[in-house]
N, C-alpha and C positions, 0 to 999 in steps of 0.2 A: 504494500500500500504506500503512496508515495503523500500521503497525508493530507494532499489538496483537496480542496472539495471538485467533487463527481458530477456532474454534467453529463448525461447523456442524448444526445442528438438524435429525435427519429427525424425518416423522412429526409435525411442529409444528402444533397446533390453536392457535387464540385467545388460550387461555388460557395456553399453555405460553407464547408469544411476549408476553405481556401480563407475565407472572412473572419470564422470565427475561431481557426488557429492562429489566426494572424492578431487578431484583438484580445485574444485570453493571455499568449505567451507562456511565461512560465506558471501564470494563477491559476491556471485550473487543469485539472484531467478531463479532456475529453472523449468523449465513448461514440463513433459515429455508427449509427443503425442507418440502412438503403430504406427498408419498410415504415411505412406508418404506427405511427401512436394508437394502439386500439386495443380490445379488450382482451386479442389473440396475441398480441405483441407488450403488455403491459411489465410481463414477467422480465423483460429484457433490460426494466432499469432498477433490480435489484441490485443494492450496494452505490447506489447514485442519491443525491441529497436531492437534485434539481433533474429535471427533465424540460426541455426543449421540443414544442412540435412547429408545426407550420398550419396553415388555416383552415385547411381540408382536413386534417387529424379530427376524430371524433371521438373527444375526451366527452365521454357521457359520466352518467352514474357510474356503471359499471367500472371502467376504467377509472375515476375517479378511488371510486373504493379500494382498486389491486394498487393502483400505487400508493395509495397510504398506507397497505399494508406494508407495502414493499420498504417504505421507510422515507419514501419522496416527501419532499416540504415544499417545495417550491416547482412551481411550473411555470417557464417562461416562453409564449406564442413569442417567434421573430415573425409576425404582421401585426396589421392593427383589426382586421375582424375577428370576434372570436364567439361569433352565432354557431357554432358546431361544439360549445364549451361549455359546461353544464357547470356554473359557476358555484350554485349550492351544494351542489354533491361535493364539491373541490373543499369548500369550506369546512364541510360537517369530518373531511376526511384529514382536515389540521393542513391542506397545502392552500399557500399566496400563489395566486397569479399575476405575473404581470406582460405586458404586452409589451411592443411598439408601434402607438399609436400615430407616430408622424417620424419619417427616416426621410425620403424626398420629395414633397409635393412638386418638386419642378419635376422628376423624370417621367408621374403618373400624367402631371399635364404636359408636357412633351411626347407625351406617346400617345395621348388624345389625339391631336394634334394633326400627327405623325398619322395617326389612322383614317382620321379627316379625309388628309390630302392625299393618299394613298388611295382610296378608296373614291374621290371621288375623283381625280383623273389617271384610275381605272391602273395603277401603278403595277400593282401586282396582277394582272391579265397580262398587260405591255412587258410587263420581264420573263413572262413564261413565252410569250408569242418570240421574243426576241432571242430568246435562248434557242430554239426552234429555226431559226433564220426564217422568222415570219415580220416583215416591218410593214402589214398593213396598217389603217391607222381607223380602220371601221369597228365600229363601237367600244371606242376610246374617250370620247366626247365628255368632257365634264361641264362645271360651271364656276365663274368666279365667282370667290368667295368676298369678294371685297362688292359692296353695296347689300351684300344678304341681311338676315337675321339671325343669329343665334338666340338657342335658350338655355342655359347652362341651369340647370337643378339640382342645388348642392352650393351652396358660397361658403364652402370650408376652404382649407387653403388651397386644397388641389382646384376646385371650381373658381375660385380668385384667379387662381394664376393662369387658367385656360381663357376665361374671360377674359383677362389681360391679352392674351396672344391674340385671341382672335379680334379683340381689337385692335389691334395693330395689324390684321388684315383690311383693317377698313369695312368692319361687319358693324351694324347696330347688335346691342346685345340685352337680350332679359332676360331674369331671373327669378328664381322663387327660391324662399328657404322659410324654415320655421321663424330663425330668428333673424331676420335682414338687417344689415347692414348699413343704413343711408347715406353714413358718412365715405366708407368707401364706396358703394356705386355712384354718387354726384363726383368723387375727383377722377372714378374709372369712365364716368359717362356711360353707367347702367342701370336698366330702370327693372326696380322690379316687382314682379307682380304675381297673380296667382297664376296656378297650372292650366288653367283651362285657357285663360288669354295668352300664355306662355305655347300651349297648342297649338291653340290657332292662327298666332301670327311667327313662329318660326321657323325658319328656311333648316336648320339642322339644329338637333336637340344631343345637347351633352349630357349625363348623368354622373354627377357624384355626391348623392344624395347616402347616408349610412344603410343600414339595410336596418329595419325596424318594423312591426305592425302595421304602422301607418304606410309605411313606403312599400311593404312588397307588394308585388305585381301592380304598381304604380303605372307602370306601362304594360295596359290590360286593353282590352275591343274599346271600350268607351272612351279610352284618351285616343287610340288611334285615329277613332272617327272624328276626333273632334281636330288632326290634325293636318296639315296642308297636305293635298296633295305631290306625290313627289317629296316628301321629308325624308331627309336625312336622320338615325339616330347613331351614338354613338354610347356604349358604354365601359367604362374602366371602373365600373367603383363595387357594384355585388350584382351577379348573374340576378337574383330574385326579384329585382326590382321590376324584370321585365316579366310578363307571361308568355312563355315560347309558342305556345299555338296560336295566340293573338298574334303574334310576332310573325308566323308563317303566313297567317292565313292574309294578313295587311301586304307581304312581299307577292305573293300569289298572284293578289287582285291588284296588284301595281301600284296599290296607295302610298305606298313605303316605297322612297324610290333607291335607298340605301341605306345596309347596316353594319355598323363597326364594332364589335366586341371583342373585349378583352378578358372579360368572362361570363362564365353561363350557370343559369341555375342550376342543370345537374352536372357541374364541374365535376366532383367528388370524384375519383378513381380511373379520372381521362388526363384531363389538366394537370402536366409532369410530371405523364406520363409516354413511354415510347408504344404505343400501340399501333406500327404500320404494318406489324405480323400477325393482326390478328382480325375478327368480323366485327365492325363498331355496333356494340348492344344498342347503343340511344338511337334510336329513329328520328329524333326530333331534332338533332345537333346535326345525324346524317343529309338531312333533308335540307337543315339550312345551308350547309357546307357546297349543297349541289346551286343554290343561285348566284349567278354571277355578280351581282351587286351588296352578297355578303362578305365581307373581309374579317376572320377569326383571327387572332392569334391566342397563346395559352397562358393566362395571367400574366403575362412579362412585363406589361407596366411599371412597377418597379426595377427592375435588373438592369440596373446601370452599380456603375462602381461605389458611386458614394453611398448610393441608399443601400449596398451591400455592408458597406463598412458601416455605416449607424446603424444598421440594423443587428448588426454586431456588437459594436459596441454599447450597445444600450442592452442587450442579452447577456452578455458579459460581467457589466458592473451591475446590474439587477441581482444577476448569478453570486457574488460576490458580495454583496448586499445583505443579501437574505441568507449568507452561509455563516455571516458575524453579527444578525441580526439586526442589521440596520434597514429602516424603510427604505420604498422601492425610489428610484428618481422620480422626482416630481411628476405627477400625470402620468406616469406608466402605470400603474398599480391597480387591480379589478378589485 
């Protein structure tokens, strides 16, 4: 035993183990597991003080309960959702949680963004037709972005900072949030208002709204209908927000004239993962994957360097934190 406290990592890719060997150093021992955090894998972090999963992990009851047996205190999520997290059961079993609830809101809004513009002059079609030695330029057609609408749904920091960019496309922009803002949308020059006027008068709808009661399936049949013809949607912030049959059934009928997702409500045991060897179970992810005006990628909104590193280092001193009994960093702590 090398007397450091124990960190076990489920769910650890490349990168996670590149980040938070590099941020722990000599503090900690770390234990990297390929598998997820669950009640068939719970056993794996006996002899560990703290355990580490990722957002998809489903720390229920059950597993709440084997790592308390196990001897776990502390469970530290490297994201900021943690609606797969059954925080009571964590509690009554004597483990803290703590999260990291903000590592980059530039790289979440930059890859908004990033899928926008991609998606809407047809980017990813044009690199696969070119790879091909095809340089037609038939149904590649996009639209400027500069004189549109945006609606951005969410003025957290990620929806700030998108709202910013896209202003600076030269877009008018509106907004809705619980708690608004006024002082920054009059010096950002955004107005904003409720979801249904936010519908109807936006050229592309961004989301980064939290995932809550009130927000799931936010984008259900009845916002659809209420929105323009030809909309764009985009999402980076929780798959649930949307209802994926509404979602099909708007692409279908051509109401929806574009969709960007960065993730989807039945992410769980697809989203990083390598599944090109095998028959995709979801029917409803298969179907969207088949319209050309849908652009998927698998949660990677975050995955830039920095928000690798804070998302480390905030996993790290948390880890450390709670191994000498000191509170979590400010705002990290469930």
């Amino acid at each position: 035993m090398s007397g450091k406290p124990v960190l076990a990592v489920f769910d650890a890719k490349s990168y996670d183990r590149e980040y938070l060997a590099r941020a722990a150093g000599d503090s900690l021992e770390l234990r990297f597991f390929e598998f997820r955090l669950g009640p068939e894998t719970a056993a794996a972090a006996n002899g560990a003080a703290a355990v580490c999963c990722f957002v998809n992990d489903p720390v229920d009851a059950a597993t709440a309960g084997l790592l308390g047996k196990a001897g776990v205190r502390h469970l530290a999520l490297r994201c900021a959702g943690y609606n797969n997290v059954d925080l009571t059961a964590l509690k009554e079993a004597g483990i803290r949680t703590t999260r990291v609830p903000s590592y980059s809101p530039h790289a979440v809004a930059e890859h908004t963004v990033a899928l926008l513009l991609a998606l809407n002059r047809r980017i990813h079609r044009a690199y696969s037709r070119v790879r091909e030695m095809n340089f037609s330029l038939g149904g590649l057609v996009g639209f400027d972005l500069h004189g549109k609408t945006a609606g951005i749904i969410g003025t957290g920091k990620t929806g700030r900072l998108a709202a910013g960019i896209l202003r600076g496309f030269g877009m008018r922009v509106l907004a809705s949030d619980i708690s608004p803002d006024d002082e920054w949308a009059a010096a950002q020059g955004v107005t904003y208002t409720d979801n249904d006027t936010l519908f109807a008068g936006a050229d592309v709808i961004s989301l980064h709204a939290p995932l809550t009661p009130d927000t799931a399936h936010l984008i259900d049949e009845r916002a659809i209908k209420r929105m323009k013809p030809g909309v764009f949607i985009v999402n980076v912030s929780r798959g649930r927000l949307i209802h994926t049959a509404a979602l099909i059934s708007g692409l279908k009928s051509g109401h929806i004239g574009g969709v960007a997702l960065d993730v989807y409500e039945e992410e769980e045991g697809v989203f990083f993962e390598d599944l090109s060897d095998v028959v995709m179970q979801d029917d409803e992810l298969a179907r969207l994957l088949t319209f050309p005006n849908v652009l998927v990628t698998a949660h990677q909104a975050f995955l830039t360097r920095e928000a690798l590193a804070e998302i480390a280092r905030v996993t790290v001193e948390n880890t450390l934190r709670a191994a000498s009994g000191k509170p979590a960093i400010e705002g990290t702590g469930l």
